[in-house]
C-alpha positions as CSV (number, residue, x, y, z in Angstrom):
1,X,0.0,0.0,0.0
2,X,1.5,3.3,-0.8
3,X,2.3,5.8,1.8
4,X,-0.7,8.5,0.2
5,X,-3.4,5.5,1.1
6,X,-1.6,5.2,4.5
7,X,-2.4,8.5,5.0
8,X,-5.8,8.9,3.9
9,X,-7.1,5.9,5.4
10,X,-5.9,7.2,8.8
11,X,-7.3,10.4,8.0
12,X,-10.5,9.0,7.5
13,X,-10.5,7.2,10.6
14,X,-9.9,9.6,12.9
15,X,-12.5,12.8,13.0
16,X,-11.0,15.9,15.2
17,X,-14.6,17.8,16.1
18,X,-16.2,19.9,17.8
19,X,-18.2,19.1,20.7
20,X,-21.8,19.0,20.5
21,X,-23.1,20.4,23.5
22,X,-27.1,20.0,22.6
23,X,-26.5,16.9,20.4
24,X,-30.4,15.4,19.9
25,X,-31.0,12.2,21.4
26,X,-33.8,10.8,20.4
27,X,-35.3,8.3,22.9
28,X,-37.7,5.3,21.2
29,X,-39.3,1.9,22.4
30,X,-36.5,0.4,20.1
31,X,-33.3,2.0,21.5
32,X,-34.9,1.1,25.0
33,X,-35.1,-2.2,24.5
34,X,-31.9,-3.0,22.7
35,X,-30.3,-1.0,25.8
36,X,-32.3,-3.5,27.8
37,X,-31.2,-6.5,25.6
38,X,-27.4,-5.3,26.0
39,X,-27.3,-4.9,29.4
40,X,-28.9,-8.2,29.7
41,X,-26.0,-9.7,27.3
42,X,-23.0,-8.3,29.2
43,X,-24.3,-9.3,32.1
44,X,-24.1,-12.7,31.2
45,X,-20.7,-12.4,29.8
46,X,-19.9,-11.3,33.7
47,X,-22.0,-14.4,34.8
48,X,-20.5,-16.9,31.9
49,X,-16.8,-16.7,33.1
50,X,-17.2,-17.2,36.9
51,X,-19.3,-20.4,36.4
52,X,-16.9,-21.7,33.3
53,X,-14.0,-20.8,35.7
54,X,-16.0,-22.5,38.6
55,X,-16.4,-25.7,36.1
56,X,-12.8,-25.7,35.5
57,X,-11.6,-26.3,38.7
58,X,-13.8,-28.9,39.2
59,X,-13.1,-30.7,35.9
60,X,-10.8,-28.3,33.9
61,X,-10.5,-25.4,31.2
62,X,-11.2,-27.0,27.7
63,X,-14.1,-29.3,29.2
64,X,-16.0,-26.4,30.6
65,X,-15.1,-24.1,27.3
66,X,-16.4,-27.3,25.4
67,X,-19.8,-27.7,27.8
68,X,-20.4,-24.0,27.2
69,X,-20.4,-24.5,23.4
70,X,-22.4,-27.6,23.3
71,X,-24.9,-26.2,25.3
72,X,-25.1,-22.5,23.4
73,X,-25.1,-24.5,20.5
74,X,-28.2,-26.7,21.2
75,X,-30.1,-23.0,22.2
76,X,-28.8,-21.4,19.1
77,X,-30.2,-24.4,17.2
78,X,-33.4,-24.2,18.4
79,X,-33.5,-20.5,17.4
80,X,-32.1,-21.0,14.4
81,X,-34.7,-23.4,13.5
82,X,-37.7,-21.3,14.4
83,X,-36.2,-18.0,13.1
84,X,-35.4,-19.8,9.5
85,X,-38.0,-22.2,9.2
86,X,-35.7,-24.9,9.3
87,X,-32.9,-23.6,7.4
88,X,-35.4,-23.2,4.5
89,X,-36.0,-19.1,4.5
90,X,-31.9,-19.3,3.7
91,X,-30.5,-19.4,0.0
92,X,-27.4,-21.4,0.9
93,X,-26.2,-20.8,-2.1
94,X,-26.1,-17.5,-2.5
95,X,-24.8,-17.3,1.0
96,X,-21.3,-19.4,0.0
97,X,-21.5,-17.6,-2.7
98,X,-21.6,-13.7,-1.7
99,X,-19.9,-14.1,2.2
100,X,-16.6,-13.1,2.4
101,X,-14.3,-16.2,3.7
102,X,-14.1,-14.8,7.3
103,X,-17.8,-14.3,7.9
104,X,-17.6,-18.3,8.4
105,X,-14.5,-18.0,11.1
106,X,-16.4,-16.1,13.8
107,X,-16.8,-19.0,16.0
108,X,-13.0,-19.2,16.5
109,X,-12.7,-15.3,18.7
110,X,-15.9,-16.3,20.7
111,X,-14.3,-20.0,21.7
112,X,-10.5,-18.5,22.0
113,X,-12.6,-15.7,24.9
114,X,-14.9,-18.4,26.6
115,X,-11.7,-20.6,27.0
116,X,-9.2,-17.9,28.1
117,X,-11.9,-16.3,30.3
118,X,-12.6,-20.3,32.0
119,X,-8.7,-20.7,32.5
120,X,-7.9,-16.7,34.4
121,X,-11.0,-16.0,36.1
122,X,-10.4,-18.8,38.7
123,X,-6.9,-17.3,39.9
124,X,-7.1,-13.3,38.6
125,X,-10.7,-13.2,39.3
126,X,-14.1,-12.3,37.7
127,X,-13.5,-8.0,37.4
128,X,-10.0,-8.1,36.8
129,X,-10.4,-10.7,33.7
130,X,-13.3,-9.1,32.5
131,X,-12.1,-5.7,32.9
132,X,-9.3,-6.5,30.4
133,X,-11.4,-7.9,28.2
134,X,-13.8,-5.6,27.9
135,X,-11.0,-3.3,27.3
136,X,-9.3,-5.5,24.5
137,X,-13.1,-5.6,22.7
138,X,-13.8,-1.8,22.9
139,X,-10.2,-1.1,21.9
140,X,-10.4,-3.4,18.6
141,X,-14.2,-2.3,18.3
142,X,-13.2,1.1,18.0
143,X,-10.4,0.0,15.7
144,X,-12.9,-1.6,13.2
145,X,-15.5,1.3,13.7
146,X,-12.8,3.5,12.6
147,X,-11.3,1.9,9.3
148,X,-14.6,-0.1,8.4
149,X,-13.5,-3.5,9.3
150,X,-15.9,-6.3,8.4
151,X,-18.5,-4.6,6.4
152,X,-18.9,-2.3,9.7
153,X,-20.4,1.0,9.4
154,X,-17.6,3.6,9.4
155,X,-17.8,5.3,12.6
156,X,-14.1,7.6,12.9
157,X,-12.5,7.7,16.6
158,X,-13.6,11.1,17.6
159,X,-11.7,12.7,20.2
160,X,-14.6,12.1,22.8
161,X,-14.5,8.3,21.8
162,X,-10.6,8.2,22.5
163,X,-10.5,9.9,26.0
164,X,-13.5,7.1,26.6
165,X,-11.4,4.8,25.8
166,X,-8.9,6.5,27.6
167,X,-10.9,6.2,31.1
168,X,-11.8,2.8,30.3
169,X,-8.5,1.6,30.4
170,X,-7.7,3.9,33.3
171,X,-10.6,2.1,35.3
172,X,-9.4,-1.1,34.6
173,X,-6.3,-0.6,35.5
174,X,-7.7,0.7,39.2
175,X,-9.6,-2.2,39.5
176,X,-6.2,-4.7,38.9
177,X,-4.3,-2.7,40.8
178,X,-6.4,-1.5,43.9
């Protein structure tokens, strides 16, 4: 890649602006519930690594990583089903056809965090461990916003979204420390 590309695709991923004081926020049943829905999901990412870590004491690390899969599996399943009609509201072949190659690997980041998360939590403990990764994920989230990673909507790193990110890390680093 040539140095002129360099530089604009780092120019176009980060936006120096000025604040927005009065910025509109517009409140809806949707945004509400996907808030809901979100806060719900994390939570169980908190939940998930203490009893994996739990399980992998008793037994160990890749069993409980495993047990966790199996059993998200079988409950993604059934959803899958009912959502698709059995697979049938899918043109397969279209779908191997138009994917990009890595849209089939995404199963390999979420077992490398269940497993990693099942083998720390049990000796660094639940905040510390998640407090990293939640770091790492908004860190490489904010990466991918910014250059339009994965077919992700382009979303630059605005100076308000680095000193967040800033303070994020700064909080985490409390928590493993204090």
């Amino acid at each position: 890649m040539s140095t002129n590309k360099v530089t604009q695709a780092l120019k176009s991923s980060v936006l120096i602006e000025k604040p927005r004081i009065n910025a509109e926020l517009t409140l809806d049943k949707k945004l509400i519930l996907d808030v809901l829905l979100l806060i719900i999901a994390g939570g169980s990412i908190g939940i998930q690594g203490s009893v994996n870590g739990s399980m992998s004491i008793h037994v160990n690390g890749g069993f409980s990583a495993w047990l966790t899969f199996a059993m998200g599996s079988f409950i993604l399943f059934v959803c899958f089903m009912i959502e698709t009609r059995g697979g049938k509201s899918i043109d397969w072949r279209n779908a191997f056809k138009t994917a990009p190659w890595w849209c089939w690997l995404g199963g390999i980041p979420g077992a490398t965090f269940v497993l990693f998360i099942t083998l720390f939590i049990p000796y660094r403990g639940a905040a510390v461990v998640n407090g990293i990764t939640i770091c790492a994920q908004m860190l490489i989230s904010l990466i991918v916003d910014s250059f339009a990673f994965f077919e992700c909507k382009h979303r630059p790193a605005t100076i308000p979204r680095i000193i967040g990110m800033c303070l994020l890390i700064a909080g985490v680093l409390m928590v493993a420390l204090g």
